[in-house]
Structures are given as structure tokens and as C-alpha cells.
C-alpha positions as a Markdown table, in Angstrom:
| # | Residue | x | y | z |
|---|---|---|---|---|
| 1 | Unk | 29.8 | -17.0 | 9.6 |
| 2 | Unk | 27.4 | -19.2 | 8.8 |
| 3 | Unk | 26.1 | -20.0 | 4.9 |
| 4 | Unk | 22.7 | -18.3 | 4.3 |
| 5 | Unk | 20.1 | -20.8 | 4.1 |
| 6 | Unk | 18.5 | -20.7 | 1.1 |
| 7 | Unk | 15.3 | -22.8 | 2.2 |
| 8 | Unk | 14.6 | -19.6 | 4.0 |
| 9 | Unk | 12.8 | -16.7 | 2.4 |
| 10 | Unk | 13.8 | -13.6 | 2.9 |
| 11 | Unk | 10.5 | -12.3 | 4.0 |
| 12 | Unk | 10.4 | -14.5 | 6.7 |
| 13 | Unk | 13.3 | -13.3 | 8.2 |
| 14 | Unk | 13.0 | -9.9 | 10.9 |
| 15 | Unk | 13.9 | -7.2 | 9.4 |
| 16 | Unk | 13.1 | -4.4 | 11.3 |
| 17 | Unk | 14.7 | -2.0 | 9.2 |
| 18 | Unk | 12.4 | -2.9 | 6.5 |
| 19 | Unk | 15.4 | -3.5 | 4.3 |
| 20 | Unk | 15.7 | -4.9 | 0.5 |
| 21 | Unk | 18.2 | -5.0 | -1.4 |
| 22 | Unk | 19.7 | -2.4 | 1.0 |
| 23 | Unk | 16.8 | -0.3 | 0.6 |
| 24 | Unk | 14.1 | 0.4 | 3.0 |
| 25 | Unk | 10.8 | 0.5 | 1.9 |
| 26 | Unk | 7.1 | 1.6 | 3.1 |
| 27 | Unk | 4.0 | 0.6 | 1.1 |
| 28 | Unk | 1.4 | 3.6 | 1.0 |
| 29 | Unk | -2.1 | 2.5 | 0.1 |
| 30 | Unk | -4.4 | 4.7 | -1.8 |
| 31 | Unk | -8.2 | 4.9 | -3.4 |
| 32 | Unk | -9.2 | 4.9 | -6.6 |
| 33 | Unk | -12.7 | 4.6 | -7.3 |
| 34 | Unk | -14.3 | 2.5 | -10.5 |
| 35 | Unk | -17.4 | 2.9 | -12.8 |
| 36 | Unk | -19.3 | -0.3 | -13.1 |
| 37 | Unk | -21.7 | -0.5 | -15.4 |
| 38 | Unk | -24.6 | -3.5 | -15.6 |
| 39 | Unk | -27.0 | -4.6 | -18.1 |
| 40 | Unk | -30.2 | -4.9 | -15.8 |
| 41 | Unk | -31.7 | -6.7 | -18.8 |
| 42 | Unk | -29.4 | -9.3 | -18.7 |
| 43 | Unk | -27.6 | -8.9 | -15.6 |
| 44 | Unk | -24.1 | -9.1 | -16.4 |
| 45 | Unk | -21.7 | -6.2 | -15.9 |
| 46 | Unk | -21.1 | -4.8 | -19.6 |
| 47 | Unk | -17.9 | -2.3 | -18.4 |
| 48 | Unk | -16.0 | -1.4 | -15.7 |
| 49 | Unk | -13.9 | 2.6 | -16.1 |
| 50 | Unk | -11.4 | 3.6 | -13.3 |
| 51 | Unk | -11.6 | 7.1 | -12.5 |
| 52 | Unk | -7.7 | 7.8 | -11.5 |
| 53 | Unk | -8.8 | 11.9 | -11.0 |
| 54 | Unk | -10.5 | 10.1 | -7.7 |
| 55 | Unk | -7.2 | 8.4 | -6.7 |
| 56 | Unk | -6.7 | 9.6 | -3.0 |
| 57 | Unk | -4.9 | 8.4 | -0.1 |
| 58 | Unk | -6.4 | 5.2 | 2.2 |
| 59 | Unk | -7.4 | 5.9 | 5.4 |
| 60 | Unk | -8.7 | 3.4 | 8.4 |
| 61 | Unk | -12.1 | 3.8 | 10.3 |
| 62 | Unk | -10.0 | 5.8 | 12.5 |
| 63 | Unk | -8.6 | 8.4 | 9.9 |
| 64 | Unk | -5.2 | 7.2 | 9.8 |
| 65 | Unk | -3.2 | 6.9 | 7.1 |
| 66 | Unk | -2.8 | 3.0 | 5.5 |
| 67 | Unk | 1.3 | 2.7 | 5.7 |
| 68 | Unk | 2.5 | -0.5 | 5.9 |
| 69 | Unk | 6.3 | -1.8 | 6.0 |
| 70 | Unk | 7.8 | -4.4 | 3.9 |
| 71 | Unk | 6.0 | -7.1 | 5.2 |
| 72 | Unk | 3.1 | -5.8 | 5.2 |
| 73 | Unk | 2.6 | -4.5 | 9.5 |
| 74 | Unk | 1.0 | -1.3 | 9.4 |
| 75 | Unk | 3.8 | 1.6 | 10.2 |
| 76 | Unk | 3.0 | 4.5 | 12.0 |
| 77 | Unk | 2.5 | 7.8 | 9.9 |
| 78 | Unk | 4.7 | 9.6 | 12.3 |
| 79 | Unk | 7.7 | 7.9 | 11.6 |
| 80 | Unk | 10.6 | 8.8 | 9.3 |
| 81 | Unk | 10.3 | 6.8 | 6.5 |
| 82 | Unk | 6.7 | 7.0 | 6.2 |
| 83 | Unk | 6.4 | 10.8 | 5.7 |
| 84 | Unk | 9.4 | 10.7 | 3.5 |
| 85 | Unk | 7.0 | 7.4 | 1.6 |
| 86 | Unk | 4.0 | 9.5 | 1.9 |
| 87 | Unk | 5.9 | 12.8 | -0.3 |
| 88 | Unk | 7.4 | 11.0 | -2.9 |
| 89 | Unk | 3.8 | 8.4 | -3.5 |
| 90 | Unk | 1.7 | 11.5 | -4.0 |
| 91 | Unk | 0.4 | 11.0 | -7.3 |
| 92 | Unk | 1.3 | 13.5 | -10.1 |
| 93 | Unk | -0.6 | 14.6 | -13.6 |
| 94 | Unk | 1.1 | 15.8 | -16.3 |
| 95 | Unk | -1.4 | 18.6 | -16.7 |
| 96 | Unk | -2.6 | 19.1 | -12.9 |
| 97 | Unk | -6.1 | 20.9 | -13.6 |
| 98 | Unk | -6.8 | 18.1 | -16.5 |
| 99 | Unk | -6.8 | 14.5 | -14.7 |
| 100 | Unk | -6.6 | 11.7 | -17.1 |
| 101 | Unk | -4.6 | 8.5 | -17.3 |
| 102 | Unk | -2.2 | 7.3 | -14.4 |
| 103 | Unk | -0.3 | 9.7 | -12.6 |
| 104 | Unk | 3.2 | 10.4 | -14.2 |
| 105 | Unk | 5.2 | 9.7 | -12.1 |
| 106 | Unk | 3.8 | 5.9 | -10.7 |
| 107 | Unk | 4.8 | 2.9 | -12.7 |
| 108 | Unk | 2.7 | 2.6 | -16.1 |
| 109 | Unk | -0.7 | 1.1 | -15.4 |
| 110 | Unk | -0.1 | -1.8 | -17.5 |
| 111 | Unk | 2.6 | -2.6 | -14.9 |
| 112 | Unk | 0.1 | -2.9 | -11.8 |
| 113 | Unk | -0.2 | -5.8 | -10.1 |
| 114 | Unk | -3.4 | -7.0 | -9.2 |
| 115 | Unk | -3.6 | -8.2 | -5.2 |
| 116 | Unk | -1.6 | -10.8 | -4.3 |
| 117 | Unk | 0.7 | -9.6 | -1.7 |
| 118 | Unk | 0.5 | -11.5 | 1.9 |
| 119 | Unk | -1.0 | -9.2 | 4.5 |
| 120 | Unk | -0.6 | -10.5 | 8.0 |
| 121 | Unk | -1.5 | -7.4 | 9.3 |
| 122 | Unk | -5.2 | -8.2 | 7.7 |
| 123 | Unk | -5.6 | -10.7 | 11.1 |
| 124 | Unk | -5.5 | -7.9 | 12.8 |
| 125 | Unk | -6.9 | -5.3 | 11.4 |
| 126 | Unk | -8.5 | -2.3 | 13.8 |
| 127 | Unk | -5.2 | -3.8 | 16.2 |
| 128 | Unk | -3.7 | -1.2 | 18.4 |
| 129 | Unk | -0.5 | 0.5 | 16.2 |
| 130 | Unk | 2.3 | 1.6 | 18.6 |
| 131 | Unk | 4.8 | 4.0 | 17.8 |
| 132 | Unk | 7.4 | 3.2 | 19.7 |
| 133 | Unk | 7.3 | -0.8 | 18.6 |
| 134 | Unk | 6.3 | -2.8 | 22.3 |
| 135 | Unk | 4.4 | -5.3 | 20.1 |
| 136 | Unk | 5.3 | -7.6 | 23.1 |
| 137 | Unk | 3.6 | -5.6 | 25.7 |
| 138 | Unk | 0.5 | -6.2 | 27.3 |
| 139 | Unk | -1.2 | -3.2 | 28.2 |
């Protein structure tokens, strides 16, 4: 067995499994709307108010859900893992008629990131998703 190389990031490596840390993971993108408000006087935008009641699932201009694997290739709704992503995402309020705040059971919202993560699937973007992965065929 060979020493891991350690020039080589992990993400660059296949992992068809979608594997971490030996645990598989789907990203499920979602909508939240925001409030911007603008001086017209001075024309600079005085506030900006998220409105997290409006948070909602992403959809393409195809209505399909936006799940994506670990490295960011969209995944097909169908599949195992994204469902099972898809139930436990669904956002949660601790008083479900009264929407307010992030949902309870997502990370605090001071611990969102902002958008940094590396989407190759972007290139690509109304690209044909297969289910049954023949990336390599030509149709």
C-alpha cells in the first residue's frame, strides 16, 4: 500500500460514494428571499432584512430539485441519499405558525457561510442529469 499523498486534496480525488470522514453527504440548496431597502435620495442601499418565513426549497428552470453531491455535481432527487438529505434539511421553527429567526434545527445563522464553495457543476448548468451515472456516454 502505497503512502497517501498529501499534495493531493481530498476533493480531487473520485469519490463516488460522496464520502467524508466516512460519511456521505448531499448538499440541498434552498431560497430565502431578502428585503433591500434604498435611499432614492442618495442612492445607497440603507438595509438589507432576510425573510427566513420565505425560506423554501431551490428548484431549476425545469422544476427539479437543486441536490448536489460532495463536490458539488448535481445528484438526482430520486436517489437514496438525496430523499433521505431532502427529510432531515427541511427547515423547522420552534413555533411552526409564528416564523421568525433561523430554523431550529439548521446551524445558528451566525455560523453561515457566505458563498465560497467550488461549483463545477456551474459549467454546466441546464446539463443533462442522468440517473443511472453514464456521464461518459454520448447519446
Amino acid at each position: 500500500m502505497e503512502p497517501a499523498d498529501p499534495a493531493v486534496d481530498e476533493y480531487d480525488q473520485d469519490d463516488s460514494e460522496a464520502e467524508r470522514d466516512g460519511h456521505a453527504r448531499r448538499w440541498v440548496r434552498y431560497v430565502m428571499p431578502v428585503i433591500v431597502e434604498v435611499d432614492c435620495e442618495d442612492d445607497q442601499i440603507t438595509s438589507v432584512v432576510t425573510l427566513p418565513s420565505e425560506v423554501r426549497l431551490d428548484r431549476d428552470d425545469m422544476m427539479r430539485l437543486c441536490i448536489y453531491d460532495e463536490r458539488f455535481r448535481r445528484a438526482h432527487a430520486d436517489e437514496q441519499l438525496a430523499a433521505h438529505a431532502l427529510f432531515i434539511a427541511g427547515p423547522e421553527w420552534r413555533h411552526p405558525t409564528i416564523r421568525c429567526g433561523g430554523p431550529v434545527n439548521w446551524p445558528a445563522v451566525s455560523d453561515w457561510h457566505d458563498d465560497y464553495f467550488p461549483r463545477a457543476a456551474d459549467e454546466d448548468t441546464y446539463g443533462e442529469v442522468s440517473p443511472y451515472g453514464d456521464d461518459d456516454q454520448e447519446y
